[in-house]
TIDRENZA-177813 format. One line per field, with one value per atom (N, C-alpha, C, O): residue number from 1; chain; atom name; y, z, x. Coordinates in steps of 0.02 Angstrom, whole numbers, plus 50000, padded with zeros to 5 digits. Atoms other than C-alpha are relative to their C-alpha. Layout:
resi <- [NUM,...]
chain <- [A,...]
name <- [CA,...]
yy <- [Y,...]
zz <- [Z,...]
xx <- [X,...]
# end
This chain:
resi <- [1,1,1,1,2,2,2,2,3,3,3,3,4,4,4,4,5,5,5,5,6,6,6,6,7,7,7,7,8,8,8,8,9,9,9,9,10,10,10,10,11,11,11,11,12,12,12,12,13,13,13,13,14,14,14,14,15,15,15,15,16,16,16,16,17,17,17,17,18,18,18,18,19,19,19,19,20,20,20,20,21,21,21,21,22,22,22,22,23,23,23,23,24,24,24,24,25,25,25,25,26,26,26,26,27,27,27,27,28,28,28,28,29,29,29,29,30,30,30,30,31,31,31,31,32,32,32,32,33,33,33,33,34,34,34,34,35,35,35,35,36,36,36,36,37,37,37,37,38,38,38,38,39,39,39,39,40,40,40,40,41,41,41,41,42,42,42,42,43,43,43,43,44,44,44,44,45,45,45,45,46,46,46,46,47,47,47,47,48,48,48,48,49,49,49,49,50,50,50,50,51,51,51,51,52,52,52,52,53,53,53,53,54,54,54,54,55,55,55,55,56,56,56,56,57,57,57,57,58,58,58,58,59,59,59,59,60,60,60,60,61,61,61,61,62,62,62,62,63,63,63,63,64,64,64,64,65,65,65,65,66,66,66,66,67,67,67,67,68,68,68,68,69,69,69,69,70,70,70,70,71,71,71,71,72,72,72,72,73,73,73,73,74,74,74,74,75,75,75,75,76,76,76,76,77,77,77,77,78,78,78,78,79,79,79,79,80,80,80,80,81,81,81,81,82,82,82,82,83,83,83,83,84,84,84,84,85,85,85,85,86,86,86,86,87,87,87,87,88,88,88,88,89,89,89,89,90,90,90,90,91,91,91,91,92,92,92,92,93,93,93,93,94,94,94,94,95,95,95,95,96,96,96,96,97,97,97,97,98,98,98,98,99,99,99,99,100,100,100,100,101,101,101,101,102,102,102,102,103,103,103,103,104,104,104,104,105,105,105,105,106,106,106,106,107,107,107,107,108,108,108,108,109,109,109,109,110,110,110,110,111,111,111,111,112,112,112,112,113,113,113,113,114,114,114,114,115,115,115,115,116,116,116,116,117,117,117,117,118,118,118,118,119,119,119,119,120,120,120,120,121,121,121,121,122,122,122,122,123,123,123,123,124,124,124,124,125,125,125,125,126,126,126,126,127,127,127,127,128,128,128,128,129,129,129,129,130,130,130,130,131,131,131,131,132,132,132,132,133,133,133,133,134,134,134,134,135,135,135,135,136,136,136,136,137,137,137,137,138,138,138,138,139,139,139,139,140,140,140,140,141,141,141,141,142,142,142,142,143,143,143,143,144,144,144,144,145,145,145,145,146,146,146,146,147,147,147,147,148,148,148,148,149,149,149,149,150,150,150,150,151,151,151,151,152,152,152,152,153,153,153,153,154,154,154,154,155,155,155,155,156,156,156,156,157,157,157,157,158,158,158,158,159,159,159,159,160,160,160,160,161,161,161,161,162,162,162,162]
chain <- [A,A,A,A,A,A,A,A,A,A,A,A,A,A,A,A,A,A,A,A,A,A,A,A,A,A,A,A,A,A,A,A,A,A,A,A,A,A,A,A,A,A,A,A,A,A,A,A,A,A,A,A,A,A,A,A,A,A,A,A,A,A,A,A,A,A,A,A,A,A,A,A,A,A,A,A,A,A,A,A,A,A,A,A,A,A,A,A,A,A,A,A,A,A,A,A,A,A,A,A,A,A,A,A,A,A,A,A,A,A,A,A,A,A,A,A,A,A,A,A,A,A,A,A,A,A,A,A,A,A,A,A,A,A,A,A,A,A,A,A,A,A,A,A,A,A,A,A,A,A,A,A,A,A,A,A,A,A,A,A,A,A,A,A,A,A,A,A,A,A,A,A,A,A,A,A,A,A,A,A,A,A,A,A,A,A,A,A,A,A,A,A,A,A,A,A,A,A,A,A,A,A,A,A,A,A,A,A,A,A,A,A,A,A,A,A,A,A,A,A,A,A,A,A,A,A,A,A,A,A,A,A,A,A,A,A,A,A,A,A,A,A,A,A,A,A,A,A,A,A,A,A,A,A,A,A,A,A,A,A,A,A,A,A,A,A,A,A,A,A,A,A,A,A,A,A,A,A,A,A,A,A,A,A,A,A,A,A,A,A,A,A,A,A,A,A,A,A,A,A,A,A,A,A,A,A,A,A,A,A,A,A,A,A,A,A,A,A,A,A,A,A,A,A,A,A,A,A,A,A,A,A,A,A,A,A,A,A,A,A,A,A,A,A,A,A,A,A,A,A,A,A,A,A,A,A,A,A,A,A,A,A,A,A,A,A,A,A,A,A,A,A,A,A,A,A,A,A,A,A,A,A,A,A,A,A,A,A,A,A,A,A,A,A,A,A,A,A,A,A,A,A,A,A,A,A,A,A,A,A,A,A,A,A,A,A,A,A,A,A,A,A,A,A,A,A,A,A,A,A,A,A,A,A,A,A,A,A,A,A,A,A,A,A,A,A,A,A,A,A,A,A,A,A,A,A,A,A,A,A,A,A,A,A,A,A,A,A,A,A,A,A,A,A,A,A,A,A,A,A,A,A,A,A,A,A,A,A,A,A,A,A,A,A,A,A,A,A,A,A,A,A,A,A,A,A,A,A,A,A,A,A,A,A,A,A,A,A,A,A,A,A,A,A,A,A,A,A,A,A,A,A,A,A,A,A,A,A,A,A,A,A,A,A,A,A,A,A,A,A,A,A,A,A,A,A,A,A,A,A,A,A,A,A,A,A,A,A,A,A,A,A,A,A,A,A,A,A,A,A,A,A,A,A,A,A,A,A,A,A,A,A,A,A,A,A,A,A,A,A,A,A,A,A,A,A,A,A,A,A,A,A,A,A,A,A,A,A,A,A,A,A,A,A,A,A,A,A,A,A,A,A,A,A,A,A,A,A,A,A,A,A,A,A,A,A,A,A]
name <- [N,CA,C,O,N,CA,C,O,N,CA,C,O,N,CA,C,O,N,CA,C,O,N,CA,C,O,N,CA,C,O,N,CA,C,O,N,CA,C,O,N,CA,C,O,N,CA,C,O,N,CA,C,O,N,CA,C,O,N,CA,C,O,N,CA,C,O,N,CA,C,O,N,CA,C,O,N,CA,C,O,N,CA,C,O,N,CA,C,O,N,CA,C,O,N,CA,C,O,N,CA,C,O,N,CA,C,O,N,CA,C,O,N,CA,C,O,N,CA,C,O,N,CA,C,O,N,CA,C,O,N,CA,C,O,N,CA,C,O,N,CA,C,O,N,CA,C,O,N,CA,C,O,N,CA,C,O,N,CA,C,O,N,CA,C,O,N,CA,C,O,N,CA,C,O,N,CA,C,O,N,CA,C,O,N,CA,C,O,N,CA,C,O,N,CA,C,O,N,CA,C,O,N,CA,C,O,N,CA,C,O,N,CA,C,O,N,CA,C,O,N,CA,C,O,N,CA,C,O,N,CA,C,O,N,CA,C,O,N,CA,C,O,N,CA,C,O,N,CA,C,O,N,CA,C,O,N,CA,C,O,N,CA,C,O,N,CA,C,O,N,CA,C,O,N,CA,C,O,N,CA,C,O,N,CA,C,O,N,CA,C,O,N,CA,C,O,N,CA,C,O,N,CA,C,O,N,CA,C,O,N,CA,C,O,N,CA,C,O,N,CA,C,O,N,CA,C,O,N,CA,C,O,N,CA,C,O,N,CA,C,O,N,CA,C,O,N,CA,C,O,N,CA,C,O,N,CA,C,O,N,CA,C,O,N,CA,C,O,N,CA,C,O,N,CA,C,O,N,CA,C,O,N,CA,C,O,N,CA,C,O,N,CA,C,O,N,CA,C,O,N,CA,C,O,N,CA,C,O,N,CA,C,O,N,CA,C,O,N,CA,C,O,N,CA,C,O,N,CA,C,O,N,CA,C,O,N,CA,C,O,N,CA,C,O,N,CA,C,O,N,CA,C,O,N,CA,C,O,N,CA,C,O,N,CA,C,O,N,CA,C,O,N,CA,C,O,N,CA,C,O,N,CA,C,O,N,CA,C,O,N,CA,C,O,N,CA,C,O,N,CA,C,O,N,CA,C,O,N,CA,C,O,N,CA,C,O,N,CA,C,O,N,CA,C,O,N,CA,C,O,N,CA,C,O,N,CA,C,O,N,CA,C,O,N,CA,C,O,N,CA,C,O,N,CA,C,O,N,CA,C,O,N,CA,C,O,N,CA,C,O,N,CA,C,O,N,CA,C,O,N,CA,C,O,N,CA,C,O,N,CA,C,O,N,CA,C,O,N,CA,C,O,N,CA,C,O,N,CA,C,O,N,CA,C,O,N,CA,C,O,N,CA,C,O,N,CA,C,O,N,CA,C,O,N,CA,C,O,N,CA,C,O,N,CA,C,O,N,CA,C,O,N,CA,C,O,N,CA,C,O,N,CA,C,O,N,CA,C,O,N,CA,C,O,N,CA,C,O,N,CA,C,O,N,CA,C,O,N,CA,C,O,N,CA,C,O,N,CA,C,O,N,CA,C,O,N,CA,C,O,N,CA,C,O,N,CA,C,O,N,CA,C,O,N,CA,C,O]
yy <- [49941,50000,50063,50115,49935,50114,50010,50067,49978,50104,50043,50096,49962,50143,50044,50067,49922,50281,50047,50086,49932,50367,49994,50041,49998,50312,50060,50092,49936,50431,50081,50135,49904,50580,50006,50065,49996,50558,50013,50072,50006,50553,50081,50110,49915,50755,50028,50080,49974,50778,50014,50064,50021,50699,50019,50018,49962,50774,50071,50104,49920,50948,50007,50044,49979,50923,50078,50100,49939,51088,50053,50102,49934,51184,49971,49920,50041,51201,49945,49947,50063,51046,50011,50030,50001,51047,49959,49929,50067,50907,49972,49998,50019,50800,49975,49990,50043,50699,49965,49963,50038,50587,49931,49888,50081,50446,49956,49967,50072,50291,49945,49886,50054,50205,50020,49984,49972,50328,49953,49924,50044,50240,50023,50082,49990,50230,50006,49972,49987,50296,49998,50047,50038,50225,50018,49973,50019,50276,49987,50003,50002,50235,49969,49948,50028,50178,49929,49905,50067,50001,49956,49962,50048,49868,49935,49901,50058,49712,49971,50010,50027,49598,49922,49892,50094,49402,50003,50046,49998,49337,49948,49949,50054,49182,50050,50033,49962,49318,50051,50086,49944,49421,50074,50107,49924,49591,50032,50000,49952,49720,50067,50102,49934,49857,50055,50035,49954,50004,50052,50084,49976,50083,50050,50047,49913,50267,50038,50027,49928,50439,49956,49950,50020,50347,50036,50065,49938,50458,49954,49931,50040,50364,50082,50131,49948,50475,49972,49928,50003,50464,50077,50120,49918,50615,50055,50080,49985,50731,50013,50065,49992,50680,49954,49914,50034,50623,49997,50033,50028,50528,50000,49970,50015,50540,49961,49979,50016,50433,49963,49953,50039,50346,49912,49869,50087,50155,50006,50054,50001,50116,49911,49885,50072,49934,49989,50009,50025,49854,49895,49844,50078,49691,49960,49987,50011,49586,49923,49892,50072,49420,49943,49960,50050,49255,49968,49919,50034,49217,49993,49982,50007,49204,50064,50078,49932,49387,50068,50128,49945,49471,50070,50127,49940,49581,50045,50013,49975,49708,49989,49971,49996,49707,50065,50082,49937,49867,50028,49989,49962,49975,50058,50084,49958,50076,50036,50017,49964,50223,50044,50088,49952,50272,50048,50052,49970,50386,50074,50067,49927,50586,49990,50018,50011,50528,50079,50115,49949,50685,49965,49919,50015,50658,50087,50141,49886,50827,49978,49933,49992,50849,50088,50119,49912,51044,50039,50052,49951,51154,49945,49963,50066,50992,49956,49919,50037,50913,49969,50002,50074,50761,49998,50008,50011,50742,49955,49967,50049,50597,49953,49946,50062,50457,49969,49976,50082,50312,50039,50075,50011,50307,49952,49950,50069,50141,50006,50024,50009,50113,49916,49872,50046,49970,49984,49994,50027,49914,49962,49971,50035,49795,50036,50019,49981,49914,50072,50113,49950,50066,50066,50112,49962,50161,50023,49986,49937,50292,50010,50043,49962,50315,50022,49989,49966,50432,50015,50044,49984,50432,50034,50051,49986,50501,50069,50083,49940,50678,50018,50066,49980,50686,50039,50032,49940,50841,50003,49977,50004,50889,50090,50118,49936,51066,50017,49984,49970,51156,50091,50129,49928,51341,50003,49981,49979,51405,49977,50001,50047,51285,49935,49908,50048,51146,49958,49964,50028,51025,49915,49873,50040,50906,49968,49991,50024,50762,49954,49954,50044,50611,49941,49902,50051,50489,50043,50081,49960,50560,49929,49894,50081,50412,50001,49995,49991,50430,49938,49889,50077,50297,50036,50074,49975,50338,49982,50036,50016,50258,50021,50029,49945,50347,50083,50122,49901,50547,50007,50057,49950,50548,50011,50003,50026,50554,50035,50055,50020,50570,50029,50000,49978,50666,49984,50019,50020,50582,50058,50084,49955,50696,49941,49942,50055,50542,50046,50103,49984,50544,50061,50109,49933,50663,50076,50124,49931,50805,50017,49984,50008,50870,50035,50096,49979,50902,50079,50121,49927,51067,50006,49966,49973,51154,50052,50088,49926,51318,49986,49962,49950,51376,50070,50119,49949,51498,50011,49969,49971,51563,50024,50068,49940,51616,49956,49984,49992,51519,49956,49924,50020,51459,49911,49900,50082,51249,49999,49950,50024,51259,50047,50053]
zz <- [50000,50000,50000,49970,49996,50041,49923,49904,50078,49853,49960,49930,50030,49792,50024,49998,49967,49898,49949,49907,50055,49821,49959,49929,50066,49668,49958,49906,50003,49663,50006,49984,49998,49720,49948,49934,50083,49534,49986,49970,50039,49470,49991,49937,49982,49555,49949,49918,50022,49476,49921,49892,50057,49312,49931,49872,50024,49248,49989,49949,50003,49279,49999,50034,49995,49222,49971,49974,50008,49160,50030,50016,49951,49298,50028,50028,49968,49382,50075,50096,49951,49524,50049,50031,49956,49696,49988,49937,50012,49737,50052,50108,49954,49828,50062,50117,49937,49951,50037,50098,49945,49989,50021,49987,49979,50094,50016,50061,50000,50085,50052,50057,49921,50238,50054,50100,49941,50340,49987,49934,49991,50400,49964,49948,50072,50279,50083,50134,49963,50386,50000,50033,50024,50344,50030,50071,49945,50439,49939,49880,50041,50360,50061,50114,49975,50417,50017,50069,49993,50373,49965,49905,50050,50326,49988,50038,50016,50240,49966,49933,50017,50194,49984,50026,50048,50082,49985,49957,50006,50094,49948,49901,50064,49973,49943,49892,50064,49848,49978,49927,50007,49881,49987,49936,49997,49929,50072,50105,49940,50072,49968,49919,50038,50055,50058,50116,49945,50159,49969,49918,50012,50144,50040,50101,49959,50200,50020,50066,49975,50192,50025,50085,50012,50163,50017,49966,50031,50187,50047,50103,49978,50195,49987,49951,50003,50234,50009,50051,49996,50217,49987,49942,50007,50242,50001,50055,50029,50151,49946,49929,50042,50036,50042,50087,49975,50068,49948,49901,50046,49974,50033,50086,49985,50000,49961,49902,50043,49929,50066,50126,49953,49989,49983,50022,49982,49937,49985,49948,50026,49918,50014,50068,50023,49873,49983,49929,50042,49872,49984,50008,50030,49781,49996,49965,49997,49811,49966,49952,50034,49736,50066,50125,49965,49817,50029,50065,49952,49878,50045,50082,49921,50024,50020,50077,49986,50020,49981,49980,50003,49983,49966,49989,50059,49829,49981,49960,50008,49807,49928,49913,50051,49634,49977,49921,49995,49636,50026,50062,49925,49735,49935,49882,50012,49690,50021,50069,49932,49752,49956,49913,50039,49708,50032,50093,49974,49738,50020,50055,49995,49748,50014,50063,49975,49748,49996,49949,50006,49784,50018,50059,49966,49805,50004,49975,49976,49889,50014,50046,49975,49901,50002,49962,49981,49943,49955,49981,50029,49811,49930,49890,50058,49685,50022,50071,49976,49707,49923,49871,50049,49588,49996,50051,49980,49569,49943,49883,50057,49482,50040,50100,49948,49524,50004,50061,49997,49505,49960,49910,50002,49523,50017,50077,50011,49485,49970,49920,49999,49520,49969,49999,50012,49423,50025,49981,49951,49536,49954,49962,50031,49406,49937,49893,50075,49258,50030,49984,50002,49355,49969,49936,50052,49292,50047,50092,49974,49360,49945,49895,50015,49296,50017,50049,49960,49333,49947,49894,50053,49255,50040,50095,49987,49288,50042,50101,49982,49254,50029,50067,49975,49300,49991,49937,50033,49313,50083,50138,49966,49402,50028,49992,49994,49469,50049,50100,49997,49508,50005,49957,50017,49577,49986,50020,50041,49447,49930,49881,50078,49302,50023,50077,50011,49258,49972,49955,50072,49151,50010,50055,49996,49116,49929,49872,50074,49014,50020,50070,49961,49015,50023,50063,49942,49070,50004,49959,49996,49137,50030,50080,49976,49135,49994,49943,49989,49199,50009,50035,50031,49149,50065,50046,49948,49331,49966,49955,50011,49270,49948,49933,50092,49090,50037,50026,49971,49184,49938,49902,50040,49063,50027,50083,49988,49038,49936,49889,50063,48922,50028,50079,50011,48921,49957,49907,50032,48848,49995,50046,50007,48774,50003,50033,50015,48726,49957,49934,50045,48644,50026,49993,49996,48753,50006,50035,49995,48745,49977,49935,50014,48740,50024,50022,49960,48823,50020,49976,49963,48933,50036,50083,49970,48986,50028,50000,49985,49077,50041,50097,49966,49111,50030,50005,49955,49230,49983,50020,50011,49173,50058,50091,49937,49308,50084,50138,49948,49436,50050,50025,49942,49604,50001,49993,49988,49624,50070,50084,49927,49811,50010,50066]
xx <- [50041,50000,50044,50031,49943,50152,50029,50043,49970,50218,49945,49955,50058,50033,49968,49917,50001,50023,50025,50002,49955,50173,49995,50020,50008,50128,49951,49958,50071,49969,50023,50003,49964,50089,50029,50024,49983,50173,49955,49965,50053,50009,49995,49992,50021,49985,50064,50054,49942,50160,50008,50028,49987,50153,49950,49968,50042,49990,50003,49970,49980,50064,50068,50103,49930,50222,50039,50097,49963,50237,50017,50051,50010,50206,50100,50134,49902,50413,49954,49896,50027,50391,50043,50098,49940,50481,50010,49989,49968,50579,49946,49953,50039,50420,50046,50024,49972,50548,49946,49945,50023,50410,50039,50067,49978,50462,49955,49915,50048,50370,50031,50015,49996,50436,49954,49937,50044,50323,49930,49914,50045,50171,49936,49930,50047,50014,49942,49947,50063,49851,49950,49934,50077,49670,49959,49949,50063,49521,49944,49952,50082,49337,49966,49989,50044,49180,49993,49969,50025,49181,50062,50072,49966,49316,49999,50005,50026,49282,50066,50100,49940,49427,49974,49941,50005,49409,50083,50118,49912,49596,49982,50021,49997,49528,49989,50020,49995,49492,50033,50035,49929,49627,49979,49990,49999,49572,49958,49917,50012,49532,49957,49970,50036,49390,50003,49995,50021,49378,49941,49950,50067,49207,49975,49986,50012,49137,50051,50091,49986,49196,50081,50087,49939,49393,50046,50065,49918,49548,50041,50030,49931,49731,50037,50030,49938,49869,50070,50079,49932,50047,50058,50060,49991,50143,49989,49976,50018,50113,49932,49903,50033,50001,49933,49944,50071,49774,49993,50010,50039,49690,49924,49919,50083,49481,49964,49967,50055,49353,49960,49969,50056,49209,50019,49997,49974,49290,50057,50068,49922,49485,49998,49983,49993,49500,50067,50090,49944,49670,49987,49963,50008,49679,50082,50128,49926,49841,49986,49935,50003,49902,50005,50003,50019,49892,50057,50049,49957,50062,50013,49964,49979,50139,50015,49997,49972,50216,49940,49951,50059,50029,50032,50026,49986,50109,49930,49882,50065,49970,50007,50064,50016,49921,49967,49988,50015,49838,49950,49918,50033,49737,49942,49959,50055,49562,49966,49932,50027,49493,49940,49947,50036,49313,49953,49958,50048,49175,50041,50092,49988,49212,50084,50106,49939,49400,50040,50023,49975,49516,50068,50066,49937,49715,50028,50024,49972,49801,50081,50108,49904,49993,50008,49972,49984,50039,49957,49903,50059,49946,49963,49920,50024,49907,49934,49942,50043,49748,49966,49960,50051,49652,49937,49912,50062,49493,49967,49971,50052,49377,49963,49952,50054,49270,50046,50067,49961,49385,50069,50073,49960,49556,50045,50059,49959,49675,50082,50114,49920,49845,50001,49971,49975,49903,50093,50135,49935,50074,50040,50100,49932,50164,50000,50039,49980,50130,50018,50024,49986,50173,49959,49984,50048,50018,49953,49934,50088,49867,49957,49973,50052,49724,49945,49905,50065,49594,49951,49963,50040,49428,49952,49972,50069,49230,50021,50032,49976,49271,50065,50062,49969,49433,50056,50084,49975,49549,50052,50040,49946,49725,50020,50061,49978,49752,50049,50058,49932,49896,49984,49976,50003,49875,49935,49888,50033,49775,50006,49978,49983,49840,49962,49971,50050,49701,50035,50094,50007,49691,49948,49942,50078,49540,49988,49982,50057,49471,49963,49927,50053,49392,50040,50014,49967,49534,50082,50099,49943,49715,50040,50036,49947,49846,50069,50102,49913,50023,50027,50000,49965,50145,50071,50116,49960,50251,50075,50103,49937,50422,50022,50082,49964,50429,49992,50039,49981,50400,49942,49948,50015,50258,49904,49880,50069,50061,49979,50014,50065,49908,49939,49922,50072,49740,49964,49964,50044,49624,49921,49900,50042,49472,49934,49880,50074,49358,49939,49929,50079,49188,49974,49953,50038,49127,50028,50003,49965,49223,50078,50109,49923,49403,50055,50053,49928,49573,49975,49976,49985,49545,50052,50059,49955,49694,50009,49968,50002,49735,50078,50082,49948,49922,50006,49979,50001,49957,50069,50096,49904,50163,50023,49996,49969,50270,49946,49949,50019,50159,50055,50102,49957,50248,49967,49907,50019,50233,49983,49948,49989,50240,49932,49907]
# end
C-alpha cells in the first residue's frame, strides 16, 4: 500500500508536468494511515475494502474517497496488485489536488488512471478530460478527450509549484 500511495503523488506531479515541480521527498517508509467507516477483507479472493467517507494519509500527501479497494496476489508475500479508490475521489499533496470518480493504480505496470470527470490542478493551472493516465516510470502522461468532449487546459506562466 506504501508504494501505491506514492505512486498517486506522481500522478499530482506527472499530469502537471509543466508547471516548475519541487523536489516532493516523499518517503514511503512513513506509516500509511486509513480511517473509514467500514472494513471488509476476503483473503481467498485476495482483497481488502475500506468503505465510507475513506481518507489514507501518508505524509504529506490524502487521498479521499468513499471506497479504496486494494487487491493483492495470492502468495505468500501478499504483493498488492493494485489498489482503487472510488466515489468523489480527491488526492492533495501541497497546492496539487486530483479529482475523479475512480482512480487505479496498476502496481506491476506502474500506471494511474483517473477517470469520471477527471481533472489535476495546480494553483491556477488545470487540466481536464475524460481519462488522465500517467505511465510513473517513463516521467510521462496522456489526456484523453474521449467521445465526450476534449482536452481542457489552463496555464498559469510564472506560477509558484509550492
Amino acid at each position: 500500500m506504501r508504494i501505491a500511495l506514492l505512486s498517486l503523488i506522481v500522478l499530482l506531479g506527472g499530469a502537471l508536468a509543466y508547471a516548475e515541480q519541487p523536489d516532493l521527498n516523499h518517503d514511503a517508509s512513513q506509516p500509511v494511515h486509513v480511517t473509514s467507516q467500514r472494513l471488509e477483507a476476503d483473503d481467498a479472493k485476495g482483497y481488502f475494502v475500506f468503505k465510507g467517507d475513506v481518507q489514507a494519509q501518508q505524509g504529506d500527501v490524502n487521498i479521499y474517497a468513499q471506497q479504496l479497494t486494494v487487491y493483492y496476489s495470492d502468495s505468500d508475500k501478499k504483493q498488492i496488485d493494485r489498489v482503487v479508490a472510488e466515489k468523489d475521489v480527491r488526492i492533495v499533496q501541497l497546492n496539487r489536488v486530483a479529482t475523479g470518480q475512480k482512480a487505479i493504480f496498476w502496481e506491476n505496470q506502474s500506471r494511474v488512471e483517473l477517470t469520471g470527470d477527471p481533472k489535476v490542478v495546480q494553483g491556477e493551472s488545470v487540466v481536464a478530460g475524460e481519462k488522465i493516465i500517467v505511465y510513473l516510470n517513463d516521467s510521462r502522461s496522456i489526456v484523453e478527450g474521449g467521445e465526450k468532449g476534449r482536452v481542457k487546459a489552463v496555464f498559469v506562466p510564472g506560477e509558484s509549484a509550492e
